[in-house]
C-alpha positions in Angstrom: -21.2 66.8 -46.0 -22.9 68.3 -49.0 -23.6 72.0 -49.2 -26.8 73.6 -48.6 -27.0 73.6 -52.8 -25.8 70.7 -53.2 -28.4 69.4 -50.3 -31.2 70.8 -52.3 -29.9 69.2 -55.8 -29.6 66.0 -54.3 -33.3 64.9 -54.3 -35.8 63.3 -56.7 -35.5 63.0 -60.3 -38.8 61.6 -60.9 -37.8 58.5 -58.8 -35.0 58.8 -56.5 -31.7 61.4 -56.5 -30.3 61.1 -52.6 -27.6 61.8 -50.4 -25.3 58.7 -50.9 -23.3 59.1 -47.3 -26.7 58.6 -46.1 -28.2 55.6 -47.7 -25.1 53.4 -49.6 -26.2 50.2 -48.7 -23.9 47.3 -50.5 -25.4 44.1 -52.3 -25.0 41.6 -49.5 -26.5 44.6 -47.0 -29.6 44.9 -49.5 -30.2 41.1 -49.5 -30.3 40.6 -45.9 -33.1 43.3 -45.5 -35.0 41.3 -48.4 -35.5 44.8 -50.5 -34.3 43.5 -53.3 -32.5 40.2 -54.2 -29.2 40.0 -55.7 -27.9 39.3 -59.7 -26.9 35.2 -58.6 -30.4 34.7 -57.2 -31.7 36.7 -60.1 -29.8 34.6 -62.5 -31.0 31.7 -60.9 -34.7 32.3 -60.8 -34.8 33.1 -64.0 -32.3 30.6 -65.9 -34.2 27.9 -63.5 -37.2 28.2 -65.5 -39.6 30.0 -63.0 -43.0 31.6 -64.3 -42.7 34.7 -65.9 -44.1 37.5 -63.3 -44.1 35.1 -60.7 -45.5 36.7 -57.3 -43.0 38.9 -55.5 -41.1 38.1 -52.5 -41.4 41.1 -51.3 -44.7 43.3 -51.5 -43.9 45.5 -48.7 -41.4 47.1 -51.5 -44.0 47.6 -53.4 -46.9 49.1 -51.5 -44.3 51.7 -49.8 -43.5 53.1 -53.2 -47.1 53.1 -54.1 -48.2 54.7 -51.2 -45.9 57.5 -51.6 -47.0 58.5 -55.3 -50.4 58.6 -54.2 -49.2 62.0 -52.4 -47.3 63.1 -55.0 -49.1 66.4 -57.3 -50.2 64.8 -61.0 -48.0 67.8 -62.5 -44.7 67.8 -64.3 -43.0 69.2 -61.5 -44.5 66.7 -59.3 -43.8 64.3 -61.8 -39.4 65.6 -61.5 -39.5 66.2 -57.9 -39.4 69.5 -58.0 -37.1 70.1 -60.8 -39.8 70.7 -63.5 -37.4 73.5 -65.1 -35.2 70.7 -66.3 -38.0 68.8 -68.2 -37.2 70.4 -71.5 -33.3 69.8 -71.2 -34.5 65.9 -70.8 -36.7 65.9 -73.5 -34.4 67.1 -76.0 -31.8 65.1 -75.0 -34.0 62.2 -75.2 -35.1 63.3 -79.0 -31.0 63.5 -80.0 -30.6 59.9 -78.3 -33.6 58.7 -80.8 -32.2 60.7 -83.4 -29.2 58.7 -83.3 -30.5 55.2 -82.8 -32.4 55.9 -86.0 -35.7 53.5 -85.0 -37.0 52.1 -88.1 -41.2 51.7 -87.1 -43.5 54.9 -86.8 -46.6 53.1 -85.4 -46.4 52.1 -82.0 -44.4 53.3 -78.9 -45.1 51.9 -75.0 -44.0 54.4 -72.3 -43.6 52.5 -69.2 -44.0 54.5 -66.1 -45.2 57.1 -67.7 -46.9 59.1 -64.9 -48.9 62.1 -66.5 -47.7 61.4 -69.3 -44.7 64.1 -69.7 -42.8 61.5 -72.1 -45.3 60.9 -74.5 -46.5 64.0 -75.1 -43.1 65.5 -75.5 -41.0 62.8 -77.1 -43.0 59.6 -78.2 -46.3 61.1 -79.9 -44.6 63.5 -82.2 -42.6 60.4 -83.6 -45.1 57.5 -83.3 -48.9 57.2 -84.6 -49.9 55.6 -81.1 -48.6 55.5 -77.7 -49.4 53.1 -75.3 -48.6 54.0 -71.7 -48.4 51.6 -68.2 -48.8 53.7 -65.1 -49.4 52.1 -61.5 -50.8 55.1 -60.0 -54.6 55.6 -60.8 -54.4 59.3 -60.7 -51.6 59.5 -62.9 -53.0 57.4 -65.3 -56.3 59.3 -65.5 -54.0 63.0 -65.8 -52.0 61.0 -68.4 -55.3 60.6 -71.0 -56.2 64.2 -70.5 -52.3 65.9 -70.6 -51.4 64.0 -74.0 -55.0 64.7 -75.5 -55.2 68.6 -74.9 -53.0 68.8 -77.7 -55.1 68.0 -80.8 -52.5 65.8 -82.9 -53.8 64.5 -86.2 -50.9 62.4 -86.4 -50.8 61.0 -83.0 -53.2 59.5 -80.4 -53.0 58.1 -76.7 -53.8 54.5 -77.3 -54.1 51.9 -73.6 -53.3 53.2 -70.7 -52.5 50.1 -68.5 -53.3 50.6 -64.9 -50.7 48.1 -63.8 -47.2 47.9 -62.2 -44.0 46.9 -64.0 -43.8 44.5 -62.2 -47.2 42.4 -63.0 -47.3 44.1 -66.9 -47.4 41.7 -69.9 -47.1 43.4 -72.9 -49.8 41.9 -75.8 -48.5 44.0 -78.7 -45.4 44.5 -80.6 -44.2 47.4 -80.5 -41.6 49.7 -82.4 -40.1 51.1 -79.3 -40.3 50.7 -75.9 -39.3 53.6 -73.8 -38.9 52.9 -69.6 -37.7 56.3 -67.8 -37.0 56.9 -64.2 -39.3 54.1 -62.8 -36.8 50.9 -63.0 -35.4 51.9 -59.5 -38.8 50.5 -57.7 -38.6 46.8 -59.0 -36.3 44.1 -57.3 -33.7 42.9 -59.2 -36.1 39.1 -59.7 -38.8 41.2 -61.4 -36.5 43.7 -63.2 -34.8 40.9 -64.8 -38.5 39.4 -65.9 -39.6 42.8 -66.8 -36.3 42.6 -69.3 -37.5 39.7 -70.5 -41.1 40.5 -71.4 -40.3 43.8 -73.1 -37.6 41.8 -75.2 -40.9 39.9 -76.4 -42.7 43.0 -77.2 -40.6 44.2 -79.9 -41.7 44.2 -83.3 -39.0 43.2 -85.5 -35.8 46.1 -85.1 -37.6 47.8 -82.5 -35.9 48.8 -79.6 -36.0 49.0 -75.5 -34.9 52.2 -74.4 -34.3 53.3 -71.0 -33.2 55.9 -69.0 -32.4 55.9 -65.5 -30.3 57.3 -62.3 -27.1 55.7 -61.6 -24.7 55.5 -59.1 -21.1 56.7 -59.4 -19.9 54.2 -57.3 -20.3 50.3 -57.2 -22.9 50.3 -54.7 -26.5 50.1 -54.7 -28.4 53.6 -53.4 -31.5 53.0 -51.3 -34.1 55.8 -51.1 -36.4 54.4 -47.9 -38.8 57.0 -48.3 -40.0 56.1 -52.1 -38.9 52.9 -51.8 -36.9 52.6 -54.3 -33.0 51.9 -55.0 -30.3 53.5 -57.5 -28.1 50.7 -59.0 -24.7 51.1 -60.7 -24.2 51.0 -64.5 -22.5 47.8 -64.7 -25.3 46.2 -62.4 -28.2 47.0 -64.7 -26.2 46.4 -68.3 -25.5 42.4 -66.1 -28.8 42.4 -66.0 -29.7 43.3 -69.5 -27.5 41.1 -70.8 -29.2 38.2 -68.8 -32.3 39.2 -69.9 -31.6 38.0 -74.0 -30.5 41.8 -74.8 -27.6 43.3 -76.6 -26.9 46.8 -75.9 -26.4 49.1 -78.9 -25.8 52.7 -77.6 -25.0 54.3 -74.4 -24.9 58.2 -73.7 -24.9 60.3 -70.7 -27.5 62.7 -70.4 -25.6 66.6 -70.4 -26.7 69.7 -69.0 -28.4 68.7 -65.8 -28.1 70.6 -62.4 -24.8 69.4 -60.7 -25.3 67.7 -57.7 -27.9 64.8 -59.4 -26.9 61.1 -60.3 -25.2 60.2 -63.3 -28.6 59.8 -66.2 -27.7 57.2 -69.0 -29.6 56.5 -71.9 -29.0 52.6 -73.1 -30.7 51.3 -76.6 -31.1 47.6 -76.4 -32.1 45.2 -79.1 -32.9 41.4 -78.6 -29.9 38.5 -78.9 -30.9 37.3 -82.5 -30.2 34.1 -80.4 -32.7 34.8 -77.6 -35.5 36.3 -79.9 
């Protein structure tokens, strides 16, 4: 059993961060209960030639997660679970991953998930002229507008705000990066591997798709019941991006969080020249 610290530790991080002796559920467990479906079928759906954002099997997954953000605070710590303080130890590890990646376009960024907007007013406007933003949440999408605008930025402005999940969003622009933090947990794997796809089609030309997520340190799949919402291991989600048309460029773990959280990678992805 975990230790009283360790108990408190191991909780949200913006999505899900939970006890794994509690909730390690393996693939075949996780297809039986319909939460999410596996990499074959997956595969299959999408290699088969299915709509892009086809309905999802499973909207009870959905609405569960949505109705618990609609009690979660519209503030940062609300936003991390509790664990505001670590916010700036994100960010700049975020800003050294970009650093590194060197992305080549200045004008457009898409933050998807983007809550109140704690990403792009902290990493993506001081490096791009316009960010876009998807949020589900309504609430969040409204506090999103007014966080990012309270600093008056000459340089950078809040452009849409789509009011949509990940799951149903179409991007209509190309842009130079596409940022998807701590939100990739509450699609199934179907309509995480047609999310790939999309955003691969919403790059300008060198832009990237970043993520950064939670990860297991084991080869199973983590389910958190009460956001609805699952934790997948490293090896699962780069399967899946490689499906998807991508080719991953850089990988880094995130340093200095609290002990006791899930593994954070940061992976920079770029479009098979094949695929694109």
């Amino acid at each position: 059993m975990a230790s009283t610290t360790e108990t408190d530790l191991i909780t949200k991080l913006d999505i899900v961060n939970i006890s794994p002796e509690k909730t390690t559920m393996d693939k075949e467990t996780l297809k039986t209960s319909e939460l999410v479906t596996t990499e074959t079928e997956a595969k299959k759906d999408v290699g088969g030639g299915s709509a892009v954002g086809a309905p999802s099997r499973t909207p009870e997954f959905y609405n569960k997660a949505q109705k618990y953000w609609s009690t979660v605070p519209a503030t940062v710590n609300g936003m991390l679970g509790g664990l505001g303080y670590i916010s700036a130890i994100d960010i700049q590890g975020s800003n050294v991953f970009l650093r590194e990646i060197r992305v080549p376009g200045r004008k457009l960024a898409l933050d998807c998930g983007a809550g109140i907007g704690r990403v792009s007013r902290n990493l993506l406007m001081p490096r791009f002229s316009c960010v876009d933003m998807v949020e589900q949440d309504r609430a969040f999408a409204e506090k999103a507008r007014e966080y990012c605008e309270q600093e008056d930025r000459a340089d950078s402005a809040v452009g849409d705000i789509y009011n949509v999940g990940l799951q149903e969003f179409r991007p209509t622009k190309q842009y130079d990066l596409i940022w998807s933090q701590w939100v990739l947990g509450h699609l199934t794997d179907y309509d995480l591997v047609e999310f790939f796809q999309r955003m691969r089609l919403g790059l300008a030309p060198d832009a990237y798709f970043c993520l950064k997520e939670n990860f297991s340190s084991t080869n199973k799949v983590i389910l958190d019941d009460e956001d609805s919402s699952v934790t997948r291991p490293l090896d699962q989600m780069e399967r899946f991006l490689k499906t998807s048309g991508f080719r991953i460029v850089r990988k880094v773990r995130q340093q200095n969080f609290p002990k006791g959280l899930f593994p954070v990678y940061m992976i920079a992805c770029k479009p098979n020249v094949k695929t694109n």
